[in-house]
N, C-alpha and C positions, 0 to 999 in steps of 0.2 A: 612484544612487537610494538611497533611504533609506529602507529597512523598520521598520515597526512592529512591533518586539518584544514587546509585548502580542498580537499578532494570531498568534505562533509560539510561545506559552508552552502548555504540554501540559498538558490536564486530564485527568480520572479517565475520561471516557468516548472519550478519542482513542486508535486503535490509533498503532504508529507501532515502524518495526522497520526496520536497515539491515542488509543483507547484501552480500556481497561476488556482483559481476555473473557469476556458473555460475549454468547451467542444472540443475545437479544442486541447487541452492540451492531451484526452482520448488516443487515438492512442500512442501517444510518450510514456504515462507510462502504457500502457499495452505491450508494444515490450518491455520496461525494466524489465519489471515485468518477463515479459518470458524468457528473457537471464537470468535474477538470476537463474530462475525454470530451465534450462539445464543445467548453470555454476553448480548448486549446485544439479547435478542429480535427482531432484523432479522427480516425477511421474505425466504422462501425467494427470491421475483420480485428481490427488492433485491439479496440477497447473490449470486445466478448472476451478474448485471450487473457487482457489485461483483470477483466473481473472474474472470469475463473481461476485464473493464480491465485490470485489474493481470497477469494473466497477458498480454495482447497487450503493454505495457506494458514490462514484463521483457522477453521473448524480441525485443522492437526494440533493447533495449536492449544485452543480450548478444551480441545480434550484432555493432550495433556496438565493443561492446569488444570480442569475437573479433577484430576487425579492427583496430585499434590498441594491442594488446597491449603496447605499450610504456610503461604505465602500468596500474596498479590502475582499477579500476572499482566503482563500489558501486549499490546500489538502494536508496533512500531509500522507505518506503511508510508514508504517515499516511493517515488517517481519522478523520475531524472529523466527530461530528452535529454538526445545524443547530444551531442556538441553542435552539429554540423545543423542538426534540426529536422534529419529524416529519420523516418519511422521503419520500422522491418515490415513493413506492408507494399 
């Protein structure tokens, strides 16, 4: 299949952060996670939403690398506003 490279090109309003799949990693990208959400005046209802995804998210993930440790694992984490610049809140 063949992606649209315009549709994954990063603008100024897109969070977007890899870390390596530890749980000890959690902490650090949810305090990041949360400076975008105040830098970019998200709403408290959005941003809880927004860091429990990502928190359930990771820790499915981490597990499963705990469990095939026989490779590197990372956590890729983007957030995109809409286009238009409203939020589902």
């Amino acid at each position: 299949m063949l992606l649209d490279r315009a549709a994954f090109q990063r603008t100024q309003e897109e969070f977007h952060v890899i870390y390596p799949a530890r749980l000890e990693n959690l902490p650090k990208l949810l305090s990041d996670v949360e400076r975008y959400c105040e830098a970019g005046e998200i709403g408290v209802k959005l941003e809880y939403y927004i860091n429990l995804a990502i928190e359930e998210l990771v820790v499915n993930v981490v597990s499963m690398a705990q469990e095939r440790m026989k490779s590197s694992y990372y956590v890729d984490v983007r957030i995109t506003p809409m286009e238009d610049g409203r939020s589902s809140e």
